[in-house]
Structure formats: C-alpha cells, structure tokens
TORKOL-4160 file (C-alpha; in steps of 0.2 Angstrom, whole numbers, padded with zeros to 4 digits, m for minus):
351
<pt num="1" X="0118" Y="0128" Z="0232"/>
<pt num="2" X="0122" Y="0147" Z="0236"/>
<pt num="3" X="0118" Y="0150" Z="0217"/>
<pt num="4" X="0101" Y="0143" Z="0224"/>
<pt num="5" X="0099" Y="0154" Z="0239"/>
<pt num="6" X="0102" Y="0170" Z="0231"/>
<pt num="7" X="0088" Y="0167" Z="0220"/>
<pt num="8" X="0078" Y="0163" Z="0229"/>
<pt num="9" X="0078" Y="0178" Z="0241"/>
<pt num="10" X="0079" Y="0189" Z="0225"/>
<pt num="11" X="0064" Y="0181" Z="0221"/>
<pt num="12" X="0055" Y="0183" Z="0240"/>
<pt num="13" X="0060" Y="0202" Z="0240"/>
<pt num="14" X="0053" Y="0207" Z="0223"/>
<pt num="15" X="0036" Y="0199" Z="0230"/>
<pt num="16" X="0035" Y="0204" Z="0248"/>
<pt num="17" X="0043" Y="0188" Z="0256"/>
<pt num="18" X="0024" Y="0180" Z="0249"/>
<pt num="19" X="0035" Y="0169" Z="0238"/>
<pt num="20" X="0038" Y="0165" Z="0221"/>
<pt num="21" X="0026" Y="0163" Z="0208"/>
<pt num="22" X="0019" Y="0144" Z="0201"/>
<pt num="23" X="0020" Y="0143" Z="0184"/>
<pt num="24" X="0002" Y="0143" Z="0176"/>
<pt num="25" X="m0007" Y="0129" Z="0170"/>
<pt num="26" X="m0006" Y="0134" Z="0155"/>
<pt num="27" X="0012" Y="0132" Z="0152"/>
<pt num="28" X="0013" Y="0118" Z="0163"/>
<pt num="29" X="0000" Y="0107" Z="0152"/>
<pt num="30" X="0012" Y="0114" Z="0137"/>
<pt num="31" X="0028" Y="0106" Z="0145"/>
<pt num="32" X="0021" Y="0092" Z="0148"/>
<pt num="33" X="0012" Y="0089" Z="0132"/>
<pt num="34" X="0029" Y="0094" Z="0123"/>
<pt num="35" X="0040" Y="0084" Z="0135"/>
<pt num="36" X="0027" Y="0067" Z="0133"/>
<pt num="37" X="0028" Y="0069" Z="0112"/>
<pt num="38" X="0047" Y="0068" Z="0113"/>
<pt num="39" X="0047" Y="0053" Z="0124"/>
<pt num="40" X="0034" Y="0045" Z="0116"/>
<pt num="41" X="0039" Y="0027" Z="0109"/>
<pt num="42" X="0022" Y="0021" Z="0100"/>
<pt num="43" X="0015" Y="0021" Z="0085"/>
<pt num="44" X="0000" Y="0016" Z="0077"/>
<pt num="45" X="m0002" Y="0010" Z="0059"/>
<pt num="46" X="m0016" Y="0006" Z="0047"/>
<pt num="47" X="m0011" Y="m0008" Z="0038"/>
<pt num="48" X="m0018" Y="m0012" Z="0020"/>
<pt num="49" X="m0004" Y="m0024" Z="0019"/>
<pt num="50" X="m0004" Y="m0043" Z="0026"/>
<pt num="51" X="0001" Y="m0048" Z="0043"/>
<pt num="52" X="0010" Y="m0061" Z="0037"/>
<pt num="53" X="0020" Y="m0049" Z="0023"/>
<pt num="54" X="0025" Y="m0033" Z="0034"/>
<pt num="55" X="0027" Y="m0041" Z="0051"/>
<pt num="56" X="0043" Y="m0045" Z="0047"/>
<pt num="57" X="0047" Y="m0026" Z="0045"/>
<pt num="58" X="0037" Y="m0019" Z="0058"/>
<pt num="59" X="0049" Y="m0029" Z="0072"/>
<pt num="60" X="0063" Y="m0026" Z="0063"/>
<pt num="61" X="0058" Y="m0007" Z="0065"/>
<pt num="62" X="0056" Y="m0009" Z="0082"/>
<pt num="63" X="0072" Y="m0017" Z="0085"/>
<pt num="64" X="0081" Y="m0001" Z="0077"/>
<pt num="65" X="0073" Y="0013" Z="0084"/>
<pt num="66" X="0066" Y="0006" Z="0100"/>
<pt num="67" X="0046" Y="0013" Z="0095"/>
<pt num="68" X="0034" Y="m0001" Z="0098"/>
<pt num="69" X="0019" Y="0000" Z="0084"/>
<pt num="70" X="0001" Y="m0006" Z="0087"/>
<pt num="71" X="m0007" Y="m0011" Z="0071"/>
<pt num="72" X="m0021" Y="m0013" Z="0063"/>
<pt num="73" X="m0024" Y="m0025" Z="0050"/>
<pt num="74" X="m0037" Y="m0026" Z="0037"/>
<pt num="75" X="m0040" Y="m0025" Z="0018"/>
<pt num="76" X="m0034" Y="m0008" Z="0010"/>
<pt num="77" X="m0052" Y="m0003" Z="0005"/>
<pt num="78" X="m0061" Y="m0003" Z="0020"/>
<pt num="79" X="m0048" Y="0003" Z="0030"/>
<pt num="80" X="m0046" Y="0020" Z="0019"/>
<pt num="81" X="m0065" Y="0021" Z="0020"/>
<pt num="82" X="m0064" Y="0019" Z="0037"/>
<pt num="83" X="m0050" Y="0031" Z="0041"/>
<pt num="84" X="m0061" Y="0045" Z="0028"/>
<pt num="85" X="m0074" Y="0044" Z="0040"/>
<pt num="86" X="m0065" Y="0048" Z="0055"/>
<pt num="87" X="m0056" Y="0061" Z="0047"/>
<pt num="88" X="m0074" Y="0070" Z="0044"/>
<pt num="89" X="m0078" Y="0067" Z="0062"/>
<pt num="90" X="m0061" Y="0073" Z="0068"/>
<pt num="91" X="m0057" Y="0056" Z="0078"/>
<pt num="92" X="m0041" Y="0049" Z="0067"/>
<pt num="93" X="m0034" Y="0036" Z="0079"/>
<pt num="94" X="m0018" Y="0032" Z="0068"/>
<pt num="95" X="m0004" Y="0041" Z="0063"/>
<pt num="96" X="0001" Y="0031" Z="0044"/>
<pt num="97" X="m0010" Y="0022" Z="0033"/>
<pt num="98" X="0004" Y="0008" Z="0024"/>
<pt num="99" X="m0010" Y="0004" Z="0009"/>
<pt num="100" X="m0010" Y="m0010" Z="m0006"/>
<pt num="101" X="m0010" Y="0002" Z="m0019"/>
<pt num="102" X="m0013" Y="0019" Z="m0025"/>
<pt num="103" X="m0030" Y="0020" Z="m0025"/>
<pt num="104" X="m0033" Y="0020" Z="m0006"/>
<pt num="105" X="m0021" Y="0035" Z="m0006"/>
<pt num="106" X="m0026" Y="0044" Z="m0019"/>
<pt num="107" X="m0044" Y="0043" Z="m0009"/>
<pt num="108" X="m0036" Y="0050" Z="0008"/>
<pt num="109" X="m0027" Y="0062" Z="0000"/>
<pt num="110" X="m0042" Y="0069" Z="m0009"/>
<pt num="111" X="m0052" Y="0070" Z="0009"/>
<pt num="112" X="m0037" Y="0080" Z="0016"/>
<pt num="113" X="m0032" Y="0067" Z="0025"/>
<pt num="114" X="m0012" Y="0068" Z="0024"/>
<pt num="115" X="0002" Y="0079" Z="0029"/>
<pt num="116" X="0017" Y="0085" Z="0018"/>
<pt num="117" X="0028" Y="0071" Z="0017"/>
<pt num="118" X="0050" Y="0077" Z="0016"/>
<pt num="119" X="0055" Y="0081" Z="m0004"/>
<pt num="120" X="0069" Y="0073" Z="m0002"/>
<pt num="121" X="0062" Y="0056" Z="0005"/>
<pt num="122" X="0048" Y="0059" Z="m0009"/>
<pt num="123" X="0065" Y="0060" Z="m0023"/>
<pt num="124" X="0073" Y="0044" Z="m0017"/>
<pt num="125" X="0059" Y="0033" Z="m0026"/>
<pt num="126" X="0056" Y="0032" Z="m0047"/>
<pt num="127" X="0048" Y="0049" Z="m0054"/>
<pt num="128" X="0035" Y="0039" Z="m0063"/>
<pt num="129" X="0029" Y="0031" Z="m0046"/>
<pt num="130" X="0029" Y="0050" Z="m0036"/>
<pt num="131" X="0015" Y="0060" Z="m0029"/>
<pt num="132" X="0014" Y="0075" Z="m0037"/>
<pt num="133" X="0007" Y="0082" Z="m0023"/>
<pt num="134" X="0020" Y="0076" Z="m0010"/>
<pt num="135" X="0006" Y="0069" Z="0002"/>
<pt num="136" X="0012" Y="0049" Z="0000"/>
<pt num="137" X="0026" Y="0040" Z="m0004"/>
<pt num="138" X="0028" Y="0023" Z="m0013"/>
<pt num="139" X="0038" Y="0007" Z="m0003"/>
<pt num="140" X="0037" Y="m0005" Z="m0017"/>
<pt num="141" X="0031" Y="m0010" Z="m0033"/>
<pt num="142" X="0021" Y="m0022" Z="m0042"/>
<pt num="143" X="0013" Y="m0028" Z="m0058"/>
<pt num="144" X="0000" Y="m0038" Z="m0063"/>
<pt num="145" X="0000" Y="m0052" Z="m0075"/>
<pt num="146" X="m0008" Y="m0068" Z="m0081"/>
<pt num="147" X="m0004" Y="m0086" Z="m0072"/>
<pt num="148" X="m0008" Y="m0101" Z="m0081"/>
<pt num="149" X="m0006" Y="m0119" Z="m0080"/>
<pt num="150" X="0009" Y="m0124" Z="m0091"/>
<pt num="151" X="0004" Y="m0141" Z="m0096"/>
<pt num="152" X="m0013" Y="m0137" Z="m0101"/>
<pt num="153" X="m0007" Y="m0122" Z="m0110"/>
<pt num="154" X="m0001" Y="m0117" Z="m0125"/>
<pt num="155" X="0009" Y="m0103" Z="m0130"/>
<pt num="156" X="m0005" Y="m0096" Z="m0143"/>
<pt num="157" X="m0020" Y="m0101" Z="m0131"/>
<pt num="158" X="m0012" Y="m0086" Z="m0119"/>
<pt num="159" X="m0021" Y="m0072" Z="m0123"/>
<pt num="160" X="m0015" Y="m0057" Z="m0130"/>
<pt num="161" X="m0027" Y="m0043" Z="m0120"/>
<pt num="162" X="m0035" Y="m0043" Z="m0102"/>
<pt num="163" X="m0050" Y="m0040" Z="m0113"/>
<pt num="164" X="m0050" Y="m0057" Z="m0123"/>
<pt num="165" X="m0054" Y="m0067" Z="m0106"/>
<pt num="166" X="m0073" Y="m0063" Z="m0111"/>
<pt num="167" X="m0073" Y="m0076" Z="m0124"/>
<pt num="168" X="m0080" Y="m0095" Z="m0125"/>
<pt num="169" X="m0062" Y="m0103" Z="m0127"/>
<pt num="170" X="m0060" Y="m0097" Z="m0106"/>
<pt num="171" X="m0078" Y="m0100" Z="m0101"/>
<pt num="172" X="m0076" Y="m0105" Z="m0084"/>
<pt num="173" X="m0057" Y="m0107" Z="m0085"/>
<pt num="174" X="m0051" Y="m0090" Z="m0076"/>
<pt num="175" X="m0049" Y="m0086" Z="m0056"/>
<pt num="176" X="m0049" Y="m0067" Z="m0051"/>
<pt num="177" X="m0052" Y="m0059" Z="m0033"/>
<pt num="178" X="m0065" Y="m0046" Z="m0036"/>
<pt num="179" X="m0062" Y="m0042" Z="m0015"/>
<pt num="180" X="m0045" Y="m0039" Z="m0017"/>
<pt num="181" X="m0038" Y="m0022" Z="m0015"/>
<pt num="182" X="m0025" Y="m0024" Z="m0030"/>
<pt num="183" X="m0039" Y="m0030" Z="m0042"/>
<pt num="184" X="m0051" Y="m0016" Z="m0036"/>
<pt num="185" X="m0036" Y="m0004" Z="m0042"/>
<pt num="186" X="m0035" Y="m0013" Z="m0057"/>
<pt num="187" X="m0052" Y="m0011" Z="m0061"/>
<pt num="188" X="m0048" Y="0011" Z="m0059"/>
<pt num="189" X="m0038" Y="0009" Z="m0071"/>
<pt num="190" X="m0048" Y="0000" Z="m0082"/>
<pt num="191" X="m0061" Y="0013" Z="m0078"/>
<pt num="192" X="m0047" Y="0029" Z="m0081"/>
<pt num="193" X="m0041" Y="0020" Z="m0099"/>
<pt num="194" X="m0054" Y="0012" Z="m0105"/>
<pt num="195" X="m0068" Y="0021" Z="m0099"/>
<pt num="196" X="m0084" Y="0015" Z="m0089"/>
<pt num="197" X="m0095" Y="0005" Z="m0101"/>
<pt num="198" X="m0081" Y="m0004" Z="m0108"/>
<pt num="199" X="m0075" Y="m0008" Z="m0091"/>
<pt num="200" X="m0092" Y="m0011" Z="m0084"/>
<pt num="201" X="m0094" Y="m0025" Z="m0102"/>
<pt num="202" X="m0077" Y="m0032" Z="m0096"/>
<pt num="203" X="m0086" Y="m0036" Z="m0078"/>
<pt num="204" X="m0100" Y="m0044" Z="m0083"/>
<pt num="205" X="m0094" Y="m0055" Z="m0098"/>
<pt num="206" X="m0081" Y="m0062" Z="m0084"/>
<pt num="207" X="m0096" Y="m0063" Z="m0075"/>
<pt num="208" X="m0105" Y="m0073" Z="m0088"/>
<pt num="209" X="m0090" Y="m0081" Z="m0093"/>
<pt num="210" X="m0091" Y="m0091" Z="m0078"/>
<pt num="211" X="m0073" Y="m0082" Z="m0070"/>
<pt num="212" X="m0073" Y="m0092" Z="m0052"/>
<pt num="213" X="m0070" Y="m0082" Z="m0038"/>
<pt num="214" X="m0056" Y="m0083" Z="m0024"/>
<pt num="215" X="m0053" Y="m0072" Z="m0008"/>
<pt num="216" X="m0034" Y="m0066" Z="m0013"/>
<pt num="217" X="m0021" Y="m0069" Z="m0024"/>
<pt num="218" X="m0012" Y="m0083" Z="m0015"/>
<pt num="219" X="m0027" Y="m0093" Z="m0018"/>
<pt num="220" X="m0029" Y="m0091" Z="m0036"/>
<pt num="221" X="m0011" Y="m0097" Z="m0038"/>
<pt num="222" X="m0016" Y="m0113" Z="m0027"/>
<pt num="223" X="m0032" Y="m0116" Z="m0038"/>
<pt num="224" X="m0020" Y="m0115" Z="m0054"/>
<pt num="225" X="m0011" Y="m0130" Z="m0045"/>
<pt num="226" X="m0025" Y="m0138" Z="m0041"/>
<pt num="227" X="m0032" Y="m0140" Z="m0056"/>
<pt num="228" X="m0047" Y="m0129" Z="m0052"/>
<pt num="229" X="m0044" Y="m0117" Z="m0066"/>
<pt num="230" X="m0032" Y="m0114" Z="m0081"/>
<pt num="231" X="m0028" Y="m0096" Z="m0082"/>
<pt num="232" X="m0028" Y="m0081" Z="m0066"/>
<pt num="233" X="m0026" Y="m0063" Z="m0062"/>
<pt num="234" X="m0013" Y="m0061" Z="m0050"/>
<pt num="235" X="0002" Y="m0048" Z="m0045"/>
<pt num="236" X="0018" Y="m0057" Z="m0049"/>
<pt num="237" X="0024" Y="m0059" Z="m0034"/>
<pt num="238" X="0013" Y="m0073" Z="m0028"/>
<pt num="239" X="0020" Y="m0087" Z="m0038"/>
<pt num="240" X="0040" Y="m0083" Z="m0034"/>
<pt num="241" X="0034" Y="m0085" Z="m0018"/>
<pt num="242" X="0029" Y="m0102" Z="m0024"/>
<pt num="243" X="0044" Y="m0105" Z="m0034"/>
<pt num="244" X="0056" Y="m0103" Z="m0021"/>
<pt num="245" X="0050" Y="m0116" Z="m0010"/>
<pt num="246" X="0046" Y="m0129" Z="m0024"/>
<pt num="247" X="0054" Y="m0124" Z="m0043"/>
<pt num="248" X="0043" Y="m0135" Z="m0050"/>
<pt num="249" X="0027" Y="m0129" Z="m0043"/>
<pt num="250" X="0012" Y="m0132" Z="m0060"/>
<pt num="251" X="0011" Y="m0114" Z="m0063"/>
<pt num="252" X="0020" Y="m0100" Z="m0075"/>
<pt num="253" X="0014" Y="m0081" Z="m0076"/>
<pt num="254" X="0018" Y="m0069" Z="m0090"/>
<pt num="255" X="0012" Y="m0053" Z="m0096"/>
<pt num="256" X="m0003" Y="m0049" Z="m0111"/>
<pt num="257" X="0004" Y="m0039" Z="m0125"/>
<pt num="258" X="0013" Y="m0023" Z="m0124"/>
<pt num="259" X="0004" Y="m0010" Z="m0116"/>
<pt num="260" X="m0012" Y="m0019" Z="m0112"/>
<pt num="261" X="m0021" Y="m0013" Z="m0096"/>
<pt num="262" X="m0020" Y="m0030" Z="m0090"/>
<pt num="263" X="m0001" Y="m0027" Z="m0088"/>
<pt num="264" X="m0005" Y="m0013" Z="m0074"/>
<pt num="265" X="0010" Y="m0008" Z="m0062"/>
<pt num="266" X="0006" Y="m0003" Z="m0046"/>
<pt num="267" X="0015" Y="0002" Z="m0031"/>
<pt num="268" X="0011" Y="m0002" Z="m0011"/>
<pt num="269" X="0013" Y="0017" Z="m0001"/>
<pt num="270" X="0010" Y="0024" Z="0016"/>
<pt num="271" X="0003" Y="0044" Z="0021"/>
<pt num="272" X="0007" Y="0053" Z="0037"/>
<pt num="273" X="m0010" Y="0056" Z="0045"/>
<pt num="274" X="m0017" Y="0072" Z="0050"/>
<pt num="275" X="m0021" Y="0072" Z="0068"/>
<pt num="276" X="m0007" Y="0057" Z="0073"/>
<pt num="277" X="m0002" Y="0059" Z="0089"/>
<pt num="278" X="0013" Y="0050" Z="0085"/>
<pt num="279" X="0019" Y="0063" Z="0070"/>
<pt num="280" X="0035" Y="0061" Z="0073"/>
<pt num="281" X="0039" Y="0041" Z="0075"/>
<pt num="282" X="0027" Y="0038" Z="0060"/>
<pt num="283" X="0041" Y="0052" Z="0051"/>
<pt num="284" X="0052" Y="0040" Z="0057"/>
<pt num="285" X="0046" Y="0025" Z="0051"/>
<pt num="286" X="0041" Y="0030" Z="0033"/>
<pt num="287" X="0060" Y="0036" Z="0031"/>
<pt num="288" X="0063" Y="0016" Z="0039"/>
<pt num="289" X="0053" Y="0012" Z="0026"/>
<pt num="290" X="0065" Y="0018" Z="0013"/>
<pt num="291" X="0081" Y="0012" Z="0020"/>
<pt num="292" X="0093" Y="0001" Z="0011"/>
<pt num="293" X="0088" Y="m0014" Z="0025"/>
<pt num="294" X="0070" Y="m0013" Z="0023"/>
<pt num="295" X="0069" Y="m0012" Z="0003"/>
<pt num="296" X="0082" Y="m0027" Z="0003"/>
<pt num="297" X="0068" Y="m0035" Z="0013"/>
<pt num="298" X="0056" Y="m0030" Z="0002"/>
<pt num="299" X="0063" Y="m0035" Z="m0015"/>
<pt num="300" X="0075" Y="m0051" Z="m0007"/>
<pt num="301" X="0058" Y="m0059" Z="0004"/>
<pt num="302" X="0044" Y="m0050" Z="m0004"/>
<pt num="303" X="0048" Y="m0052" Z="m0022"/>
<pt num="304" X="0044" Y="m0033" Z="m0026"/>
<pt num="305" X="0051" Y="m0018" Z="m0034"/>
<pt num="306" X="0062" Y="m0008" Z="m0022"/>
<pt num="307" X="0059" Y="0012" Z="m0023"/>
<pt num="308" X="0079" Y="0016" Z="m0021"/>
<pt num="309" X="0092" Y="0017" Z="m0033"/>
<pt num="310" X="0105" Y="0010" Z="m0021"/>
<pt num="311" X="0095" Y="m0007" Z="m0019"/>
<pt num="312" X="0095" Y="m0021" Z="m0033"/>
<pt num="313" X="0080" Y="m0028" Z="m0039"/>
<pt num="314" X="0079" Y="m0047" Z="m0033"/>
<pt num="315" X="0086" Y="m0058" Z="m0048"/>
<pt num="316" X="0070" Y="m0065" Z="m0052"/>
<pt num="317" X="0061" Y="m0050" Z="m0057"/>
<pt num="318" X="0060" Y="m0043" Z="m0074"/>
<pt num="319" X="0071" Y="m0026" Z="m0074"/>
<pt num="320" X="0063" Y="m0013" Z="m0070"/>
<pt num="321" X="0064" Y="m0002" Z="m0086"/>
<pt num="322" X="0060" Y="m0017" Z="m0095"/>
<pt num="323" X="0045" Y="m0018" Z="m0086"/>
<pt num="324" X="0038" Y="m0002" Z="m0089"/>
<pt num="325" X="0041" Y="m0005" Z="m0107"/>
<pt num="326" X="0027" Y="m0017" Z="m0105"/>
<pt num="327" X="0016" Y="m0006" Z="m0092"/>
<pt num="328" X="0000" Y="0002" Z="m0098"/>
<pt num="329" X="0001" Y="0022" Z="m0097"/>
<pt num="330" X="m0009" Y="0027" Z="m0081"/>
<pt num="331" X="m0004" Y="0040" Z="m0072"/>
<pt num="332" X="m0007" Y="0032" Z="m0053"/>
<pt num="333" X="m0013" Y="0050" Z="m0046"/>
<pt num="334" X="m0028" Y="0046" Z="m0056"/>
<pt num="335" X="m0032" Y="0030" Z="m0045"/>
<pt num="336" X="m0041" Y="0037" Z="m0033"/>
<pt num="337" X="m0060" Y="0034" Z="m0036"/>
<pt num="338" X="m0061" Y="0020" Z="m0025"/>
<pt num="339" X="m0079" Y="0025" Z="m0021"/>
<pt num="340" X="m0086" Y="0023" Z="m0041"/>
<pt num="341" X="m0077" Y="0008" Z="m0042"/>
<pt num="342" X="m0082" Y="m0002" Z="m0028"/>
<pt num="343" X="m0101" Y="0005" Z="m0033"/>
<pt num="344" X="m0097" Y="m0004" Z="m0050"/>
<pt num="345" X="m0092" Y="m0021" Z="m0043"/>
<pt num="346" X="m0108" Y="m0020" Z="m0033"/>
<pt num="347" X="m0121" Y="m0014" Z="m0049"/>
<pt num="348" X="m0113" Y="m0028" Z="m0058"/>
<pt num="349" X="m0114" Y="m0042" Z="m0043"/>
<pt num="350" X="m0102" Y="m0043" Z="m0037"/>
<pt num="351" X="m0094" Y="m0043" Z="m0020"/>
C-alpha cells in the first residue's frame, strides 16, 4: 500500500497535482488486442476432409488443448476456390484449410495464400511428400488403385494401365467419381505425365465407354458389391473400411502395373492461412496433427499412411517403400492446376 502512495504523489507533483496521465487509446486497443489473442480458445477450419473422417480428431484436439474449432465442411475444390477468393478480397474467415489432396494446396499456395509453416514440423513427414516451399504440410497418405469384383474377375481380365479402361472388354463395367476431389488430383497428374490431349482422350473414351458415375468413393465400392459395376477407381482406404466390418465383403482392389499413373499416391495436408485470427491455435493444431495420437488414429481408424517415423503403418496396408515402388513419378508440388483441370472435366462433360 505505501509503495502505492508514494507513487502516486510522485506522480501528482511532476504534473501539478492535475493527476496522472491515461494511457492512450492507442496502447490500450494494443493490450487488449494482444491480451484477447493470447486467451483466445477458437479456431476455425476449412475442412476438405469428411465430417464423418476428421470429427473424431477434431474433439479429440479439443479435449487436449482446451481450443474449441468451428468447421466448415465441404469438398476440397470449392472450398480452395472459395478461400482464393477471399484472399483477393482480403476477407479470409479461417485460419487452416485441412484439404484432400495436394492440389488444393498447391492452388492456395500459388495465391499467396499461406504462412511459413515450423521446418522442423515440415521434417517429421517423408521427404518425397514435403513442400519445398515450407507453406503446407502433409497429415496422411494415400493411393489410388483399381477395385473389382472377385468372382467375376479374373486375374488377366485386370487391366494392366489406367489407360486400357477405354477398351470394349470394360464398356459400361467401371465406376469413377469425376466430383471427387481425389479423382480431380488424379486427373493433374494425368495432365502433368501424360500430357493434355492424352489426358483429355482418356476422359472422353471413359466417357464413351459408358464409366457410370457415383458421388464419392464409398459409393463406388457399394456399387461393386451390388453388382452394379465390375471394376472402380477408388483410394485404398475405402474398402478396409469394408473389410473390417465384414472380411468377406464382394470386393478386392490391387494396383495397375508398376509405375502406371493409375497407381497415383497422394497425401491429405493443411496450410496456416494468412489473415487467421487464430494463428497461434491453428499452429497448435497442425503440430496435433502430427502427434504420435493423432497419426495412430489416422493409420489405426482411417486406414491411411502415417507422415511420422515413430508411428507404424496399420497391418493391412502395403509398406510404405513398397508402395512407392509401385507409385508413378510426380512431383506433388506440380499438382496445383486445379483451375485447368476442372475446366477439362467441364469441355469434356462432365460434372
């Protein structure tokens, strides 16, 4: 208390007894501003990823850490074109974007769209799957592969290229989800191997072809089961999904010859937004993201690649090295004309 008084009358006698100054606005807005950033607990995500897949993740993140996290769901595509829109009107509402593939990222970080991401959380994940730039970080990994139905196919009617799907023997026999945000990446890399026309001939002999389409993956897999087609074009992890709940579920997948485009592996990835005004909880998250708990959950309930050394890859996935063995060569940094590829679907007729 004294120490109190004293300065107080200190203060009164340097000013004429008028009393001590107020603080300005200035730096009263910058306390507050600083003081309401440090006990912010929200965050606000755009999601490319399912509700039903991430949920999971996102409460148990909240649980940890104490941050709740608003969400917005929606397919990976729209969701970067919506976010590179408000980024040229300077009105970015979320903090992360958590997208499907790398793509999406690739287009976001091309706008300007992300902030440096930490090296060393950038090192923790497989060199071949890294940013070079250090703007986005992959969670999880993926490939695509050919389903089929076992007992109405034989091992030599499984075709050897993505390509040979454009012949009579699979007229009207194959299921693909041109609206699908893993397709639509597929089909970049199509673009980046193979080139355009080539890619463009591949779409509309499917096309003609008679190649039925379905909304999403988990739908091709069903129709497979159902009877409705023979072959599909799905990532792996759709079926275990399957298998676990029934080992005898009417479908089998496997990979086209080695190296074929159709054998594309992908990753899932999130970038810190520019303008977040949650920078610091979205930090927070990305590094959860990374954590031996959440990749466990990843690999263990998703059925995809972990991005961490210390974390096993679930028992029914092929090893990692030994699936890159059988990967295409495409650099995923190259991924990012979504724009060109989505105007392709569309020339071609598709939705």
């Amino acid at each position: 208390m004294k120490r109190f008084v004293v300065g107080l009358s200190v203060c009164m006698l340097a000013l004429g007894m008028a009393g001590c100054p107020k603080p300005s606005k200035k730096k009263q807005n910058q306390k507050t501003t600083k003081r309401t950033v440090t006990k912010s607990k929200t965050l606000v995500i755009y999601s490319g990823r399912s509700k039903k897949l991430v949920k999971p993740i996102i409460e148990m993140f909240t649980k940890d850490t104490g941050i709740k996290v608003k969400v917005k769901f929606g397919k990976t595509a729209q969701l970067a074109l919506l976010l590179n829109e408000e980024i040229k009107q300077k009105k970015v509402s979320a903090d992360l974007f958590w997208s499907q593939d790398a793509g999406a990222l690739g287009l976001l970080e091309q706008a300007g769209a992300f902030a440096k991401i930490d090296d060393k959380l950038i090192k923790k994940t497989p060199s071949f799957l890294q940013n070079k730039s250090g703007l986005w970080v992959a969670t999880s990994g993926r490939a695509r592969v050919i389903a089929y139905a076992p007992k109405k196919v034989k091992k030599d009617d499984i075709p050897k290229s993505v390509f040979d799907l454009t012949k009579p023997k699979y007229k009207g026999k194959v299921g693909w989800a041109p609206t699908n945000a893993s397709f639509q990446a597929f089909v970049t890399a199509m673009r980046v191997s193979a080139g355009e026309a080539k890619t463009k001939a591949w779409l509309e002999g499917m096309k003609k072809n008679g190649a039925k389409s379905y909304p999403k993956n988990t739908a091709i897999v069903k129709a497979i089961a159902a009877g409705e087609v023979v072959y599909g074009l799905p990532n792996h992890y759709y079926l275990l999904r399957f298998k676990t709940k029934d080992a005898n579920y009417p479908v089998a997948q496997t990979f086209f010859a080695k190296r074929d485009i159709g054998n594309l592996v992908n990753i899932a990835g999130a970038g810190l937004l520019k303008g977040g005004k949650n920078a610091a909880n979205a930090k927070t998250f990305l590094t959860y993201l990374l954590s031996k708990k959440a990749q466990e959950y990843v690999t263990q309930k998703a059925f995809e690649y972990p991005m961490i050394e210390e974390v096993k890859a679930n028992k029914l996935l092929l090893p990692l090295k030994d699936l890159l063995n059988t990967a295409p060569t495409v650099e995923l940094n190259k991924l990012r004309d979504l724009k060109g590829t989505l105007k392709l679907l569309t020339s071609v007729g598709l939705p």
